[in-house]
Structures are given as C-alpha cells and as structure tokens.
PDB file of N, CA, C and O in Angstrom:
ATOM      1  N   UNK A   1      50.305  20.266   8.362  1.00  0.00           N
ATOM      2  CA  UNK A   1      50.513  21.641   8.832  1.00  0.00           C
ATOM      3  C   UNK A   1      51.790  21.799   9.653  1.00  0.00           C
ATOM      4  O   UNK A   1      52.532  22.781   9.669  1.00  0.00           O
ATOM      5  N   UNK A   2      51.903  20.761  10.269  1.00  0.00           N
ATOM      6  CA  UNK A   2      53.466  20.859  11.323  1.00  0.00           C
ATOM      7  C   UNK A   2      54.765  20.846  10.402  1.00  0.00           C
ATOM      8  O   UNK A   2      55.789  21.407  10.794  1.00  0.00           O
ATOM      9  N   UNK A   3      54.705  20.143   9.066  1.00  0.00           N
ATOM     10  CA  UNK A   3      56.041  20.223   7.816  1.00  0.00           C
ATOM     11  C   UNK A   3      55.879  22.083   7.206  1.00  0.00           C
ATOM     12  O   UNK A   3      56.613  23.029   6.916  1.00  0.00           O
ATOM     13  N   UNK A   4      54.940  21.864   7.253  1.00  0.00           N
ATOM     14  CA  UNK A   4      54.369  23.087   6.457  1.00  0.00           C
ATOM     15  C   UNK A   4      55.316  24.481   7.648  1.00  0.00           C
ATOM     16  O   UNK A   4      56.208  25.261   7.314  1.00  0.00           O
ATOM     17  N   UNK A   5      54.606  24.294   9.108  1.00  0.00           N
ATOM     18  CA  UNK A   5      55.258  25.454  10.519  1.00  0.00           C
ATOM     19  C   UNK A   5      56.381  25.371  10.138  1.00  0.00           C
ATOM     20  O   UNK A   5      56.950  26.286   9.542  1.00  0.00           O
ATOM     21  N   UNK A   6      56.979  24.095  10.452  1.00  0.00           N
ATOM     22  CA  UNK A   6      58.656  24.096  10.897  1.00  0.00           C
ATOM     23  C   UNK A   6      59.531  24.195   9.610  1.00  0.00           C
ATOM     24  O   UNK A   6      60.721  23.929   9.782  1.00  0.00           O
ATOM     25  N   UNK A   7      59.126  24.547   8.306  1.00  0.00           N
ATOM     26  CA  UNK A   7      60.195  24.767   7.285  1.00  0.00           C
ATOM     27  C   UNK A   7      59.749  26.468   7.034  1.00  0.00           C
ATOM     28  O   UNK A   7      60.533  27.321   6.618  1.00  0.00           O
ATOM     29  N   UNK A   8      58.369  26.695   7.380  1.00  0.00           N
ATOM     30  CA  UNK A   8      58.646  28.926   7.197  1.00  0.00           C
ATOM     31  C   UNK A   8      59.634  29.276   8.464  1.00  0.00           C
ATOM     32  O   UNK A   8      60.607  30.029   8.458  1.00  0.00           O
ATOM     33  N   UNK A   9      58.937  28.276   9.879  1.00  0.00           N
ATOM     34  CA  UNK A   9      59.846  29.013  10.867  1.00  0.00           C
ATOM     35  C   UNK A   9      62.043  28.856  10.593  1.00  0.00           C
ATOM     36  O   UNK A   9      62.921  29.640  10.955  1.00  0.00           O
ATOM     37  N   UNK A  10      62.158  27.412   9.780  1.00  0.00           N
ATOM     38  CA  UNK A  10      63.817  27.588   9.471  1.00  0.00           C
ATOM     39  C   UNK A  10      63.899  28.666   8.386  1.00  0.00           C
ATOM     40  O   UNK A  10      64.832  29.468   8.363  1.00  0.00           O
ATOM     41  N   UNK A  11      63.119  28.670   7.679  1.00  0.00           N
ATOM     42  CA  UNK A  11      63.439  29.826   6.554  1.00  0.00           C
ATOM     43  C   UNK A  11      63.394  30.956   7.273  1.00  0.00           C
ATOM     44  O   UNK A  11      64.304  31.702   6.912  1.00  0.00           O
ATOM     45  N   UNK A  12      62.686  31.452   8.201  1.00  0.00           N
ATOM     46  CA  UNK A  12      62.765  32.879   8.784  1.00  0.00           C
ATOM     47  C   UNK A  12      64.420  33.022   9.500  1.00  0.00           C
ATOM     48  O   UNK A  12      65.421  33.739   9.488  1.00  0.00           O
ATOM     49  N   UNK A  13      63.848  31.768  10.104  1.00  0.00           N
ATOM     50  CA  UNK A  13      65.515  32.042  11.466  1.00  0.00           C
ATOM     51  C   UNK A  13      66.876  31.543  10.342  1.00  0.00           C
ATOM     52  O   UNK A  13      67.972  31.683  10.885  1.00  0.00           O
ATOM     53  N   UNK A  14      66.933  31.063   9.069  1.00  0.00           N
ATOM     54  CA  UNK A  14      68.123  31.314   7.850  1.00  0.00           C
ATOM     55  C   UNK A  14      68.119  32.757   7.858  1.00  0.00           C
ATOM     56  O   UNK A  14      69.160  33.159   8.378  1.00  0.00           O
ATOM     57  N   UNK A  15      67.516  33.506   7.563  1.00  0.00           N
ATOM     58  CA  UNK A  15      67.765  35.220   7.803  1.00  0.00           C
ATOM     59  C   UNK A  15      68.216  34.969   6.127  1.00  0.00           C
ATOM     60  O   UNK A  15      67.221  34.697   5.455  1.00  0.00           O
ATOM     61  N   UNK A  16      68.996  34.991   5.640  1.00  0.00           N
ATOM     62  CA  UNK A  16      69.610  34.961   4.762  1.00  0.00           C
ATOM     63  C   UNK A  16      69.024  33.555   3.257  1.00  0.00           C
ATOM     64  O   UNK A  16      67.955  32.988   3.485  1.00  0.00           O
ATOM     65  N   UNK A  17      69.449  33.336   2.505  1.00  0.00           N
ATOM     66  CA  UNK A  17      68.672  32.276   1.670  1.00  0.00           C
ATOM     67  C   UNK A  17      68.533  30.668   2.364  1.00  0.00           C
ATOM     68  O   UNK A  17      69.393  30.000   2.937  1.00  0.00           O
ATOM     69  N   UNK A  18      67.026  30.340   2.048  1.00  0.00           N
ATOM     70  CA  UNK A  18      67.003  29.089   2.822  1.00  0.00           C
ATOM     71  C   UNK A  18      66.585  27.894   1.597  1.00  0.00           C
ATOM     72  O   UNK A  18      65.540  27.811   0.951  1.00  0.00           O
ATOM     73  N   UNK A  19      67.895  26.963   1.547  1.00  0.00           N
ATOM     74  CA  UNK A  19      67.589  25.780   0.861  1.00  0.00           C
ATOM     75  C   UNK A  19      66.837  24.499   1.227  1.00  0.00           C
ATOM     76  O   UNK A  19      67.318  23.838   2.147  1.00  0.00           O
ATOM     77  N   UNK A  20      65.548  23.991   0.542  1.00  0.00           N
ATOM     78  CA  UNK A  20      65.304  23.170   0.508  1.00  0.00           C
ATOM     79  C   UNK A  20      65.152  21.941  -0.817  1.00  0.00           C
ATOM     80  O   UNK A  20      64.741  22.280  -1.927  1.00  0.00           O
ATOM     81  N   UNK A  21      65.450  20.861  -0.576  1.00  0.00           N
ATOM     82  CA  UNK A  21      65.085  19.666  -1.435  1.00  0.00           C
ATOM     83  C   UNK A  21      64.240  19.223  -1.415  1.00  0.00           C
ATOM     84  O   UNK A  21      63.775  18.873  -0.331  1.00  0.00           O
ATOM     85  N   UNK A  22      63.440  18.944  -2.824  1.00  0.00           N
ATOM     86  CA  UNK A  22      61.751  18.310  -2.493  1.00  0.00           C
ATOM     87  C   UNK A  22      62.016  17.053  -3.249  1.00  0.00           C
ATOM     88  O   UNK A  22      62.473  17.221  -4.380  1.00  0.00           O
ATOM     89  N   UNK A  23      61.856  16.045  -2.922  1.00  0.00           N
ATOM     90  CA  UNK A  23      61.007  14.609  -3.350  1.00  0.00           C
ATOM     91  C   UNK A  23      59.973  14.473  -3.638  1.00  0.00           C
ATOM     92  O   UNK A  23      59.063  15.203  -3.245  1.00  0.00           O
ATOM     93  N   UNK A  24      59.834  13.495  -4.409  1.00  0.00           N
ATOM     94  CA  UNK A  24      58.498  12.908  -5.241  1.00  0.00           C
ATOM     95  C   UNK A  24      57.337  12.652  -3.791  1.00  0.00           C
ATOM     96  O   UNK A  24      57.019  13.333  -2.816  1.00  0.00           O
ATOM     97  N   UNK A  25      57.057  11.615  -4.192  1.00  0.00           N
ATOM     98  CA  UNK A  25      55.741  10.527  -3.955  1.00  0.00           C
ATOM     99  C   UNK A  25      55.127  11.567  -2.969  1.00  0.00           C
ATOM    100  O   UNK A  25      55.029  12.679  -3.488  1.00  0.00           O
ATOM    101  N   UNK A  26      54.635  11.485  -1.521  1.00  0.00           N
ATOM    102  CA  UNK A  26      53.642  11.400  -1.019  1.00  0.00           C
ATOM    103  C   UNK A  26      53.815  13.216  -0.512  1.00  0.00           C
ATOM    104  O   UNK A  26      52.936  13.939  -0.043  1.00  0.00           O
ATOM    105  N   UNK A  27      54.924  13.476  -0.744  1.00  0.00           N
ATOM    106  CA  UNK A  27      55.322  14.599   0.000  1.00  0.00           C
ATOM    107  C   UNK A  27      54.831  15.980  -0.869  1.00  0.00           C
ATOM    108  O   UNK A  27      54.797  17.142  -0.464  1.00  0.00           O
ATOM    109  N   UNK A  28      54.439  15.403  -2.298  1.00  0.00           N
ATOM    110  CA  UNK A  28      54.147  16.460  -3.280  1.00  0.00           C
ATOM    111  C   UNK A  28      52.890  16.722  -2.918  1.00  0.00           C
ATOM    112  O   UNK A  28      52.817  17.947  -3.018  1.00  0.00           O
ATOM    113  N   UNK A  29      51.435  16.156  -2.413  1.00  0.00           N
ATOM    114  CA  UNK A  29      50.596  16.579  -2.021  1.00  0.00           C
ATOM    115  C   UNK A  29      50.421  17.340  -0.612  1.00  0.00           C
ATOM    116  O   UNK A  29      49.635  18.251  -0.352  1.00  0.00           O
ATOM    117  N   UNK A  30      51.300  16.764   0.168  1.00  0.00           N
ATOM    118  CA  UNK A  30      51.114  17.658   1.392  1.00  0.00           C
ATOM    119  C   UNK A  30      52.088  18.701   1.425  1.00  0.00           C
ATOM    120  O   UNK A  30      51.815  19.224   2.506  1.00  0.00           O
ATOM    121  N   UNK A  31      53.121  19.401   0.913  1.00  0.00           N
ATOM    122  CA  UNK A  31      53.638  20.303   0.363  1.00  0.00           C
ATOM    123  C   UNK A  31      52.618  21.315  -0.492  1.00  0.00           C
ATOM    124  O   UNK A  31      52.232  22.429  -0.139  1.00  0.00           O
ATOM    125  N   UNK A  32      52.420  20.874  -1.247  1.00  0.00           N
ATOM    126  CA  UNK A  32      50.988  21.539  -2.397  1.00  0.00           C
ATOM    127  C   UNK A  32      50.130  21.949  -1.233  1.00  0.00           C
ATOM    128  O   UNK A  32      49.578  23.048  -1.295  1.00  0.00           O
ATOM    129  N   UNK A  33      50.016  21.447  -0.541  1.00  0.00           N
ATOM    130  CA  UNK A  33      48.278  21.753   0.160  1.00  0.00           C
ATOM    131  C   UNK A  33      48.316  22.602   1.241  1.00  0.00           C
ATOM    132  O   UNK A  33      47.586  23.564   1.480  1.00  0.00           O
ATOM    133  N   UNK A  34      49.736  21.910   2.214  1.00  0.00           N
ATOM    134  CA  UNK A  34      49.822  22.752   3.675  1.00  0.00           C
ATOM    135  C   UNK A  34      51.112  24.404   3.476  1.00  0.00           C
ATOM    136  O   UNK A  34      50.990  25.481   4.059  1.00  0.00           O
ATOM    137  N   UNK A  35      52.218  23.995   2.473  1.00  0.00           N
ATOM    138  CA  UNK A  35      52.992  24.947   2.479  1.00  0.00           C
ATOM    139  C   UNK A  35      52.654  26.553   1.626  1.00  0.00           C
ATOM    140  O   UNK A  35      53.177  27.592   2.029  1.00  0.00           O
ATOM    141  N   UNK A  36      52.029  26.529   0.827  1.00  0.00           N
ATOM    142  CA  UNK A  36      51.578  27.671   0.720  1.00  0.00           C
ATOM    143  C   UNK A  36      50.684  29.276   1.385  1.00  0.00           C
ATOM    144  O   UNK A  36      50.811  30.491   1.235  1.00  0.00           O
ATOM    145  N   UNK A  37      49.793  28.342   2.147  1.00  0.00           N
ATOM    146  CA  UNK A  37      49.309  29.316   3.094  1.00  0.00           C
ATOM    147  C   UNK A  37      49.831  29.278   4.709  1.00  0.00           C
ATOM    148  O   UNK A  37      49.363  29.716   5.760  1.00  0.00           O
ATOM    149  N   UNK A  38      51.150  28.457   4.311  1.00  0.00           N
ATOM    150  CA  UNK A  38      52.209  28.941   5.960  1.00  0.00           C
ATOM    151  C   UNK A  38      53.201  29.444   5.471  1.00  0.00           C
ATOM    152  O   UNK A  38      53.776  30.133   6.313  1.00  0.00           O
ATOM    153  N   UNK A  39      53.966  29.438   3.980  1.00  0.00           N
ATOM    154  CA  UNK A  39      54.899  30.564   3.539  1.00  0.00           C
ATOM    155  C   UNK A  39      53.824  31.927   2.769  1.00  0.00           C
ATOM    156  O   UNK A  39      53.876  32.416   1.640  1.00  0.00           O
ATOM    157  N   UNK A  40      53.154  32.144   3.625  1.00  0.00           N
ATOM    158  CA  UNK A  40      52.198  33.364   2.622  1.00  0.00           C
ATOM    159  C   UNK A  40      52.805  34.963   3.043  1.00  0.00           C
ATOM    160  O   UNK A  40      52.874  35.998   2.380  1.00  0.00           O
ATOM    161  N   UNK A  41      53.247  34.597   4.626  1.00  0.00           N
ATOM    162  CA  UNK A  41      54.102  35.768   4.835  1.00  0.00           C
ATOM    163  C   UNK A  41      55.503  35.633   5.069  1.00  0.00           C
ATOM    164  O   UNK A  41      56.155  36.238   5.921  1.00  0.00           O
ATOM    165  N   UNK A  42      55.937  34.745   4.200  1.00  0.00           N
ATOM    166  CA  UNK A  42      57.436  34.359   4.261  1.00  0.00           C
ATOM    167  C   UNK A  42      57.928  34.700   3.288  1.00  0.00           C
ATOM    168  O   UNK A  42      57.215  34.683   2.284  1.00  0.00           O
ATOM    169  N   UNK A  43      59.713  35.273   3.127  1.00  0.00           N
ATOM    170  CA  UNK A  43      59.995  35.747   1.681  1.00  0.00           C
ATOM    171  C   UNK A  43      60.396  34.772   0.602  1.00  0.00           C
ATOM    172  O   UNK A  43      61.609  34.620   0.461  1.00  0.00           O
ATOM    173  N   UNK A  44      59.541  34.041  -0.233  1.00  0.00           N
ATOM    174  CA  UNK A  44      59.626  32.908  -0.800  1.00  0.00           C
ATOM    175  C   UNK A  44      61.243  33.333  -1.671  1.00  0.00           C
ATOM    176  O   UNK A  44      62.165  32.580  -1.984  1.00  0.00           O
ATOM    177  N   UNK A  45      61.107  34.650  -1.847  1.00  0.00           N
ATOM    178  CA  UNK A  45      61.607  35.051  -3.087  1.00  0.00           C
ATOM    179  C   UNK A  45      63.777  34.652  -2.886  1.00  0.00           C
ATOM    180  O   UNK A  45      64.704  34.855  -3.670  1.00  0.00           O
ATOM    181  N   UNK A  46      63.723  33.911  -1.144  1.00  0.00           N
ATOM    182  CA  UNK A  46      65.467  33.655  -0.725  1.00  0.00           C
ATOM    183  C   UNK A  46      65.103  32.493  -0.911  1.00  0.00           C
ATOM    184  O   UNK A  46      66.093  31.787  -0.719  1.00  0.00           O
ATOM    185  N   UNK A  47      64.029  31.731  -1.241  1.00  0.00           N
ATOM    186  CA  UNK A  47      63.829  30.434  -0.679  1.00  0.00           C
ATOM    187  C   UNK A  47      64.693  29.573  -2.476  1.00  0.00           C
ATOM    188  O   UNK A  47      64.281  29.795  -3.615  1.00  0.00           O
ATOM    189  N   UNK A  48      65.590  28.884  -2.190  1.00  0.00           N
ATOM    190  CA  UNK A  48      66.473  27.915  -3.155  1.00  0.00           C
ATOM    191  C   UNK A  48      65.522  26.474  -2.904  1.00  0.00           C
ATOM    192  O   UNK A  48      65.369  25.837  -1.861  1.00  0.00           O
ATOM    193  N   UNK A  49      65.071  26.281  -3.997  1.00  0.00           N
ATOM    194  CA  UNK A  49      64.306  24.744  -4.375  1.00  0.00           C
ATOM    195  C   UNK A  49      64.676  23.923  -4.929  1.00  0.00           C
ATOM    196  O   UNK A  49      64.522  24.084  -6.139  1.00  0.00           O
ATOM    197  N   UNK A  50      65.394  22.517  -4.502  1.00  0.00           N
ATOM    198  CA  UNK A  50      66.016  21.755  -5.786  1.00  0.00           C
ATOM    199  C   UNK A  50      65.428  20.293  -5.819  1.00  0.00           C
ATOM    200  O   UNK A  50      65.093  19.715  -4.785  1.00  0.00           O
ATOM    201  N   UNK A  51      65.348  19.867  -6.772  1.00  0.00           N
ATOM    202  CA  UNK A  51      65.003  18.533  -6.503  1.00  0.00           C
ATOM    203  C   UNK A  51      65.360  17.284  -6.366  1.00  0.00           C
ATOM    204  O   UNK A  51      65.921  16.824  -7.361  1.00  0.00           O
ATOM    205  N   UNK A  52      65.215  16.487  -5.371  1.00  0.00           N
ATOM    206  CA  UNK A  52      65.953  15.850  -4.814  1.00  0.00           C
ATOM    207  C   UNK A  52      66.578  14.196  -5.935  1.00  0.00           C
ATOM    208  O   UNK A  52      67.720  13.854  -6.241  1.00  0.00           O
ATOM    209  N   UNK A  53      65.189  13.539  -6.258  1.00  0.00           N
ATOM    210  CA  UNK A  53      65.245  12.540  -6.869  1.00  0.00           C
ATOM    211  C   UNK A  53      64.384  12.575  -8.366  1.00  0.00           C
ATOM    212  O   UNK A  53      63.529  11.737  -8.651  1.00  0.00           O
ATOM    213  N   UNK A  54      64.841  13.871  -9.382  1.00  0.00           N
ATOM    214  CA  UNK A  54      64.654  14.080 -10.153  1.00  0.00           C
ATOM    215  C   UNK A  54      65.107  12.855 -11.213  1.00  0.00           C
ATOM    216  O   UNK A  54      66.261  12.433 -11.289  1.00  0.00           O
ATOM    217  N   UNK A  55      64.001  12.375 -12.002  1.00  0.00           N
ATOM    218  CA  UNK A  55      64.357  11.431 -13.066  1.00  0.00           C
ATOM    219  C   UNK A  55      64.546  12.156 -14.182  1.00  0.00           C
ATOM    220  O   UNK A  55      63.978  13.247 -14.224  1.00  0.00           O
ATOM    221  N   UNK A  56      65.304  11.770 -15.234  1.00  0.00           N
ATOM    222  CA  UNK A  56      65.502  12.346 -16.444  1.00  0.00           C
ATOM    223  C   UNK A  56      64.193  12.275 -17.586  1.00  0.00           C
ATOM    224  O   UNK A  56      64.249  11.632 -18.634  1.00  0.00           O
ATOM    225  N   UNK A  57      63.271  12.912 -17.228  1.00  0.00           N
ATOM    226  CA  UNK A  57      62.016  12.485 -18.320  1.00  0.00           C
ATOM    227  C   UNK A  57      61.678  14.126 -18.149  1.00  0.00           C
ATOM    228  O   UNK A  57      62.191  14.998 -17.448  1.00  0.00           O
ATOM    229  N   UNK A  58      60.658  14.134 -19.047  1.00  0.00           N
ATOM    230  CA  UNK A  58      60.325  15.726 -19.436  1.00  0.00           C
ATOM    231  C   UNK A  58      59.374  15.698 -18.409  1.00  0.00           C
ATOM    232  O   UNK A  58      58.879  14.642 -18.016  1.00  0.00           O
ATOM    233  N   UNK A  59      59.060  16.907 -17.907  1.00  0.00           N
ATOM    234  CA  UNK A  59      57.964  17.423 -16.793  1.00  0.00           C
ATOM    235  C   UNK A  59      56.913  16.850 -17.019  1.00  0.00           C
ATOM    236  O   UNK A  59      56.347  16.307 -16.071  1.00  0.00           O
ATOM    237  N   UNK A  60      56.376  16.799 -18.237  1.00  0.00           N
ATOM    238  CA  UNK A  60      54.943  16.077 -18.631  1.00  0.00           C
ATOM    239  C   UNK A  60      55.107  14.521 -18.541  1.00  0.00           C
ATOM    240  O   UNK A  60      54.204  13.860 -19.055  1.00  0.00           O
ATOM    241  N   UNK A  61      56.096  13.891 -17.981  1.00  0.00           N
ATOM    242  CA  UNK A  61      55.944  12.392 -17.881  1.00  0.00           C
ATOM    243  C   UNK A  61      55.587  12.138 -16.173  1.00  0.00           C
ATOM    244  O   UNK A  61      55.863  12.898 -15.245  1.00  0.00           O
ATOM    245  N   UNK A  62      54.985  11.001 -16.124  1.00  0.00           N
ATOM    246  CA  UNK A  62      54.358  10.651 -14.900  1.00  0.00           C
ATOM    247  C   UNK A  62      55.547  10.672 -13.448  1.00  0.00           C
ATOM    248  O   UNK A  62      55.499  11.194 -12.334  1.00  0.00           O
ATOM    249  N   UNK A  63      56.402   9.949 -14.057  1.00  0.00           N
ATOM    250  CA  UNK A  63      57.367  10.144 -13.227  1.00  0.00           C
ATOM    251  C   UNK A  63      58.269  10.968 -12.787  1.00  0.00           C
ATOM    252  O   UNK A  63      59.276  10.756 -12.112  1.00  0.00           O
ATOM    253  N   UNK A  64      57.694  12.238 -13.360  1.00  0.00           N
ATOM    254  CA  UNK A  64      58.533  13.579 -13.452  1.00  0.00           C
ATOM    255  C   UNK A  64      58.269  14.240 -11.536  1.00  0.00           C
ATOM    256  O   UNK A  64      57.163  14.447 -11.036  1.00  0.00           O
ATOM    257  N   UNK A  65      59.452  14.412 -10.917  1.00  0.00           N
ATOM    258  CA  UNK A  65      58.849  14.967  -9.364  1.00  0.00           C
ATOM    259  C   UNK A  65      58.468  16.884  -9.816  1.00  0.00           C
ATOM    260  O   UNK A  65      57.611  17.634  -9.350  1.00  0.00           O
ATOM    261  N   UNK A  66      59.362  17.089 -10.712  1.00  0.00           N
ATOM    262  CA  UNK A  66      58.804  19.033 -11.375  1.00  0.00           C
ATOM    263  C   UNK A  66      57.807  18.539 -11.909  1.00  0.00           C
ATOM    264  O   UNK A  66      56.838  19.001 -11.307  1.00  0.00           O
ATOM    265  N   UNK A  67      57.467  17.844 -12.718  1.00  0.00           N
ATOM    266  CA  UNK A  67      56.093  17.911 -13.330  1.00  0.00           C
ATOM    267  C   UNK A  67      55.085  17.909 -11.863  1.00  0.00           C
ATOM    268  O   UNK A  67      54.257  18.805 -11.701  1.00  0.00           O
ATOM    269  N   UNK A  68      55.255  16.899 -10.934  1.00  0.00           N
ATOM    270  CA  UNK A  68      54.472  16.669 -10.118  1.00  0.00           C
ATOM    271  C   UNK A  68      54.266  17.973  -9.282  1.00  0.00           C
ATOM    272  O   UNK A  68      53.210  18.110  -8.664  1.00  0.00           O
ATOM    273  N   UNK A  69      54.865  18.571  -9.255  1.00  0.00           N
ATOM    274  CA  UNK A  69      54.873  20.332  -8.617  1.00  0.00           C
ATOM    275  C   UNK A  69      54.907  20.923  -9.400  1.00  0.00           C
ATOM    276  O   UNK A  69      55.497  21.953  -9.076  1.00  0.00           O
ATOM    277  N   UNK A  70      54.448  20.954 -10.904  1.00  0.00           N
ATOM    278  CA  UNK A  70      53.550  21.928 -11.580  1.00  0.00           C
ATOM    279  C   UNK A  70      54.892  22.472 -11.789  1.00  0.00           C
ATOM    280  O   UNK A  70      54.694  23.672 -11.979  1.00  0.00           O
ATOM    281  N   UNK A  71      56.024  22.271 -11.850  1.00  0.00           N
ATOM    282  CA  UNK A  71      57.058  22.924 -12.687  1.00  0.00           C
ATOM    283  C   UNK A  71      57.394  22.831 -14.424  1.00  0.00           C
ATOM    284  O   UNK A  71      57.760  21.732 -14.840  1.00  0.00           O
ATOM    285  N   UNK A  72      57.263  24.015 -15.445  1.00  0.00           N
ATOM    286  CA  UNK A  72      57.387  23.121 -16.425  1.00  0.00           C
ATOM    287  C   UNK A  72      58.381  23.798 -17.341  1.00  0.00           C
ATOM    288  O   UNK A  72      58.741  23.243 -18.380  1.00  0.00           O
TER     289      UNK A  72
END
C-alpha cells in the first residue's frame, strides 16, 4: 500500500503527465493488487507506462513482463 500512496501522490504533484517504468518479477503482483484502488481517483489517463526489462517474446510467453500485466 505505501508503493501503491507514494506513486498516485508523485503523479498528482507531476500536475502534468507522470512517467513510470514497471518490471517483471515480484513487483507485478503488488502493483496488480495495491495500485489500482490508490489510482482510483487519480487521472490514469496522463499516466505514461513503459516497460522496463521487457524480453522479446510475445505477451503469451512466461517470460513476457506485458503479458505478466495482462497487456496483450
């Protein structure tokens, strides 16, 4: 919940578009779980998402970090 506070509260105080990079492994479940209902009144819609240590495999492979966040 505290990753989850302190990235709506930088996205608010960006005012303007707020970039973040997501990584694989452990960070995709607590992202999934805590950041959605703490950006629920945040404007997702400035928020820039890229991924950090993206492997070259299609979303549907295990090692995919978009697959792993349901990107497809």
């Amino acid at each position: 919940p505290a990753l989850a506070r302190l990235l709506t509260e930088r996205a608010a105080a960006a005012g303007g578009c707020f970039s973040l990079g997501l990584s694989g492994g452990s960070l995709v479940g607590i992202l999934a779980r805590e950041l959605p209902p703490a950006a629920a009144s945040a404007q997702p819609g400035r928020w820039l998402l890229a991924f950090c240590d993206e492997r070259l495999v299609p979303p549907e492979h295990p090692e995919s970090t978009a697959g792993a966040y349901g990107v497809s």
